[in-house]
MMTF fields as JSON, N, C-alpha, C and O atoms, coordinates in Angstrom:
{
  "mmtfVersion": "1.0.0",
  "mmtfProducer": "UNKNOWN",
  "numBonds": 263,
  "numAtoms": 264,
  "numGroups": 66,
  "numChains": 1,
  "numModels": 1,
  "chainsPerModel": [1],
  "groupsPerChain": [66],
  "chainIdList": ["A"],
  "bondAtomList": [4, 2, 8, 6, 12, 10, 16, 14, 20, 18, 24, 22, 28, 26, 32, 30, 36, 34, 40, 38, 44, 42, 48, 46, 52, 50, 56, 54, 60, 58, 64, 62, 68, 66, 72, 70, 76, 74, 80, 78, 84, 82, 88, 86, 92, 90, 96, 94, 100, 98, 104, 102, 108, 106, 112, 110, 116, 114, 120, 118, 124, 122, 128, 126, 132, 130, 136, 134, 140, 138, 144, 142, 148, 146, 152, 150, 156, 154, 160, 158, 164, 162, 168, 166, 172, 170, 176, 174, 180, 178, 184, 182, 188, 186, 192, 190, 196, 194, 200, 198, 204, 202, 208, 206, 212, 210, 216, 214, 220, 218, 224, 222, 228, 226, 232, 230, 236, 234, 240, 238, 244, 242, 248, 246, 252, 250, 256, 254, 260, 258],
  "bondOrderList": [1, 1, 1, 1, 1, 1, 1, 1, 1, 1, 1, 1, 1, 1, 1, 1, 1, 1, 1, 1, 1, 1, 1, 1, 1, 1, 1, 1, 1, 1, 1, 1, 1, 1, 1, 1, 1, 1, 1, 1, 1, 1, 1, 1, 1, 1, 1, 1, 1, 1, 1, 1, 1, 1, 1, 1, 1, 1, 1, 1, 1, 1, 1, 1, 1],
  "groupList": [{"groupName": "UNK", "atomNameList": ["N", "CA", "C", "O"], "elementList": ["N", "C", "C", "O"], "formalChargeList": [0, 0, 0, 0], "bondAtomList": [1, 0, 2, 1, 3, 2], "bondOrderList": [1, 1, 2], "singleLetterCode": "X", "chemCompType": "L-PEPTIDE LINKING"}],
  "groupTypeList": [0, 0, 0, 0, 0, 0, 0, 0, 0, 0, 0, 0, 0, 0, 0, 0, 0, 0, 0, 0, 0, 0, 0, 0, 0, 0, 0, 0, 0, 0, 0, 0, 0, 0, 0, 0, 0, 0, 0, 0, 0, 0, 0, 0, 0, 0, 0, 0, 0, 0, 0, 0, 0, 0, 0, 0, 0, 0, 0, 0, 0, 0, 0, 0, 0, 0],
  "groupIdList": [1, 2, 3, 4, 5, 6, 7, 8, 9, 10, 11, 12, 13, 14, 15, 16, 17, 18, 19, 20, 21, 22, 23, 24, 25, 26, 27, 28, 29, 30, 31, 32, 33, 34, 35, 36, 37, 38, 39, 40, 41, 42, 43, 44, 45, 46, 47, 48, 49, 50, 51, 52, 53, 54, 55, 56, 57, 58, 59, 60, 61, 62, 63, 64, 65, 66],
  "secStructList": [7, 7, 3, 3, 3, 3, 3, 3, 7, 6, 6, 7, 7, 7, 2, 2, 2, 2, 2, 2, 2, 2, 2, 6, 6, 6, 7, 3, 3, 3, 3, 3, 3, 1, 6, 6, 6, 6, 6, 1, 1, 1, 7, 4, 4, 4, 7, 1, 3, 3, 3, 3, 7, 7, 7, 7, 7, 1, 1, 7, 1, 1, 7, 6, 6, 7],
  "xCoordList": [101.819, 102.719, 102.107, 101.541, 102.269, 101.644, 103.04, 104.26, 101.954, 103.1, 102.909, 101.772, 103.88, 103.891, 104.414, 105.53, 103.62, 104.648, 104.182, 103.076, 105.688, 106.277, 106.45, 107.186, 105.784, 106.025, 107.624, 107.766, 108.454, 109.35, 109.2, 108.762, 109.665, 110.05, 110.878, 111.857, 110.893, 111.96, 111.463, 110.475, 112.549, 112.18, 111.527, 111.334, 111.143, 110.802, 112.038, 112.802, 112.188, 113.426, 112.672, 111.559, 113.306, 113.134, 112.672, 112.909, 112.075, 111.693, 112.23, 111.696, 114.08, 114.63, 114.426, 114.561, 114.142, 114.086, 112.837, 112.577, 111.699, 110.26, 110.195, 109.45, 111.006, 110.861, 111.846, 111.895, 112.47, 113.381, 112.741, 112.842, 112.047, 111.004, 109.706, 108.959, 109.506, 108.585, 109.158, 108.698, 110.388, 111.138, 111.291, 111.28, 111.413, 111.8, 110.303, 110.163, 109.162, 108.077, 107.466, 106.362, 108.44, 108.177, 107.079, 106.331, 107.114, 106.925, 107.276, 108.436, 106.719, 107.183, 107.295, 106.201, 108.318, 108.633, 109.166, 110.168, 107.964, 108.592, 108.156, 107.171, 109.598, 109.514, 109.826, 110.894, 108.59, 109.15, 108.742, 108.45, 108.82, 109.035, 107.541, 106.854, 107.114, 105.737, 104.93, 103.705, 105.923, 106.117, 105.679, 104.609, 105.788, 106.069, 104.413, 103.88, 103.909, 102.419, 101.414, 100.462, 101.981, 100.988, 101.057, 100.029, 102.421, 102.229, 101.838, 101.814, 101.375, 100.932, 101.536, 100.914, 103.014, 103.705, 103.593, 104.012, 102.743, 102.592, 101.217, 100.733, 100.069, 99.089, 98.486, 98.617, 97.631, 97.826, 97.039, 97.325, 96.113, 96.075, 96.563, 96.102, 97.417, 98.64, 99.031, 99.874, 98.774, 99.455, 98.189, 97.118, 98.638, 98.397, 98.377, 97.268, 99.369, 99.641, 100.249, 101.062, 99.979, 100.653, 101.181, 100.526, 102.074, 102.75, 103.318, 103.674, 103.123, 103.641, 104.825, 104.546, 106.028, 107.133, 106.97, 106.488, 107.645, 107.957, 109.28, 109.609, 109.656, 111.273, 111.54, 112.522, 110.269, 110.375, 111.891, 112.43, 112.264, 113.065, 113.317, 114.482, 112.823, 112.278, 111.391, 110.383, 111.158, 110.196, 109.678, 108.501, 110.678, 109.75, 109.77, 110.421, 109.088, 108.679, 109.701, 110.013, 110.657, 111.415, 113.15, 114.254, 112.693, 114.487, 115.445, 116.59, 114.792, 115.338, 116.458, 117.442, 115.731, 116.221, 117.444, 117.989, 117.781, 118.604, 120.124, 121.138],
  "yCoordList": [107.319, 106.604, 106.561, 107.521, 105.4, 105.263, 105.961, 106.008, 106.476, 107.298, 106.807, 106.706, 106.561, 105.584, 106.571, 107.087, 106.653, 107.327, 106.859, 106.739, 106.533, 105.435, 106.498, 107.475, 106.274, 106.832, 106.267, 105.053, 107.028, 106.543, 107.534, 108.682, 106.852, 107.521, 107.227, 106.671, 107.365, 107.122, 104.926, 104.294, 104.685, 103.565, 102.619, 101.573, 102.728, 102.167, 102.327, 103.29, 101.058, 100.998, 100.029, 99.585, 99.725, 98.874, 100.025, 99.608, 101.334, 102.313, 102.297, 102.396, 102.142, 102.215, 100.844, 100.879, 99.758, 98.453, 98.309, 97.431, 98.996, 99.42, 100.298, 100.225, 100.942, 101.643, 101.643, 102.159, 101.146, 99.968, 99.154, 99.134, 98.484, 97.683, 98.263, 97.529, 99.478, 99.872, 100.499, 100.309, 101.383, 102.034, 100.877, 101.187, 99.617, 98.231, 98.15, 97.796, 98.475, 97.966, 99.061, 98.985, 100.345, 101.66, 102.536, 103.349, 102.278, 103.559, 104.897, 104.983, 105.962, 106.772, 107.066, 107.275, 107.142, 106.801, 108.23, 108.907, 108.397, 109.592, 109.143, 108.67, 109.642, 108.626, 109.91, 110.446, 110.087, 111.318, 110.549, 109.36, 111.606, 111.399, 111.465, 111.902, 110.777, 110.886, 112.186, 112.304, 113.157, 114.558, 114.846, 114.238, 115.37, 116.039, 115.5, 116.31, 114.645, 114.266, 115.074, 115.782, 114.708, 115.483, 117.037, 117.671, 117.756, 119.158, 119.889, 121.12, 118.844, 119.365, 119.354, 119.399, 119.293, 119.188, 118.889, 119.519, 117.457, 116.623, 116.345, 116.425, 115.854, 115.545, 114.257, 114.016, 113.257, 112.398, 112.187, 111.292, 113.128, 112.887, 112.945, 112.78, 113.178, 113.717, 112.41, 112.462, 110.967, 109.481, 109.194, 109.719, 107.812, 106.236, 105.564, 105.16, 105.271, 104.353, 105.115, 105.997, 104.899, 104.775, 103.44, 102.427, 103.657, 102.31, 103.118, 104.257, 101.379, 101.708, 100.547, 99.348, 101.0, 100.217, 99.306, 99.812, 97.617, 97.232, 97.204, 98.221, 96.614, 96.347, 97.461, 98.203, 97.458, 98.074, 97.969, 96.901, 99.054, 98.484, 99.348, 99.556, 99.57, 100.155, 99.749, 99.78, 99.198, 98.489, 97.215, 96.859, 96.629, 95.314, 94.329, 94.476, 93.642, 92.27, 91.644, 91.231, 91.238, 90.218, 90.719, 90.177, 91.801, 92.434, 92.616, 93.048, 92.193, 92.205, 93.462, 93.457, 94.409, 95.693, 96.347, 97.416, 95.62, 96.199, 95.422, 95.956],
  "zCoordList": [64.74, 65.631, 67.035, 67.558, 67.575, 69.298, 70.1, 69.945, 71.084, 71.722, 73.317, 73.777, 73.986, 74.987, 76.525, 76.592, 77.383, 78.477, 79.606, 80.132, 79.96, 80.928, 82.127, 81.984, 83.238, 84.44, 85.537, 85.683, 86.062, 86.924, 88.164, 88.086, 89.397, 90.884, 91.673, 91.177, 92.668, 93.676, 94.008, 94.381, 93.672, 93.731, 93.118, 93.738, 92.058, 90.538, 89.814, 89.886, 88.954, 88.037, 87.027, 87.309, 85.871, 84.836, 83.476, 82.342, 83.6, 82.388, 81.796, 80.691, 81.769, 80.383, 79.599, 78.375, 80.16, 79.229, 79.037, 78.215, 79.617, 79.128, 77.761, 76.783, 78.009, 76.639, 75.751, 74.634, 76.224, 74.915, 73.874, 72.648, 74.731, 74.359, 73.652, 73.005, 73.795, 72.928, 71.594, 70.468, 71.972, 70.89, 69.348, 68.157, 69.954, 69.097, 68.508, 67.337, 69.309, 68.232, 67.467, 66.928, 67.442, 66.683, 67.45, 66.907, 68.56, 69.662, 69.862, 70.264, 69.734, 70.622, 72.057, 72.581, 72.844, 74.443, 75.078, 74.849, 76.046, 76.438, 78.258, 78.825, 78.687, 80.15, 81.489, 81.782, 82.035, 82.644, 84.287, 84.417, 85.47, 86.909, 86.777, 85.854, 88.233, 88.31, 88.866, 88.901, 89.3, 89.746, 88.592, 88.569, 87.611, 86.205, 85.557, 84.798, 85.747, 85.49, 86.309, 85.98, 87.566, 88.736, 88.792, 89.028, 88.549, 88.242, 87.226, 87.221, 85.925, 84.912, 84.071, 83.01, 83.983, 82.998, 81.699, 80.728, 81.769, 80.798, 80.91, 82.039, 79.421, 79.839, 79.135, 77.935, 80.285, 80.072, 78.493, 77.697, 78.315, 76.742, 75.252, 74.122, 75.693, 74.704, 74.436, 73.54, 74.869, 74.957, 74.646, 74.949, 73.664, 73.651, 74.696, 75.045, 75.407, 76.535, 77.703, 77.428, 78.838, 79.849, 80.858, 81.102, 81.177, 81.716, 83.129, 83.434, 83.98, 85.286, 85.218, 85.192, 85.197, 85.023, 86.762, 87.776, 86.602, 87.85, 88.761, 89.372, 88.801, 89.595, 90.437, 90.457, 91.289, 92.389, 93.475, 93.766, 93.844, 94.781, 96.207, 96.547, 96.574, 98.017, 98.581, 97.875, 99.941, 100.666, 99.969, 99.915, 99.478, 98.805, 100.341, 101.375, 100.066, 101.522, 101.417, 102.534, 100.396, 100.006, 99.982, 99.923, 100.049, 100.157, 98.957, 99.083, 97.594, 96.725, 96.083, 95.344, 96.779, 96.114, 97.23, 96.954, 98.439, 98.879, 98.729, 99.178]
}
């Protein structure tokens, strides 16, 4: 099974319909903070994929997110 892990933070949104979307093509989805990568927690070889989810919403140019 591909195993998929989806990074989230302060201000990134959309991971749960990222890995919705993978769960549907028989993924394994494991979606942790981007803290939790950098302290070791998790390692990035333990994955298939990594993903940087979009729908940023803090400091965008366009204001979308407020």
């Amino acid at each position: 099974m591909i195993k998929s892990l989806i990074l989230t933070g302060f201000g990134i949104n959309c991971e749960i319909e990222m890995g919705a979307a993978y769960k549907n093509a028989g993924a394994e989805v494991t979606i942790i903070h981007f803290n939790e990568l950098m302290n070791g927690s998790y390692n990035l070889h333990d994955f298939d994929i990594l993903n940087f989810p979009g729908g940023f919403s803090f400091g965008d140019d366009i204001a979308s997110g407020k």
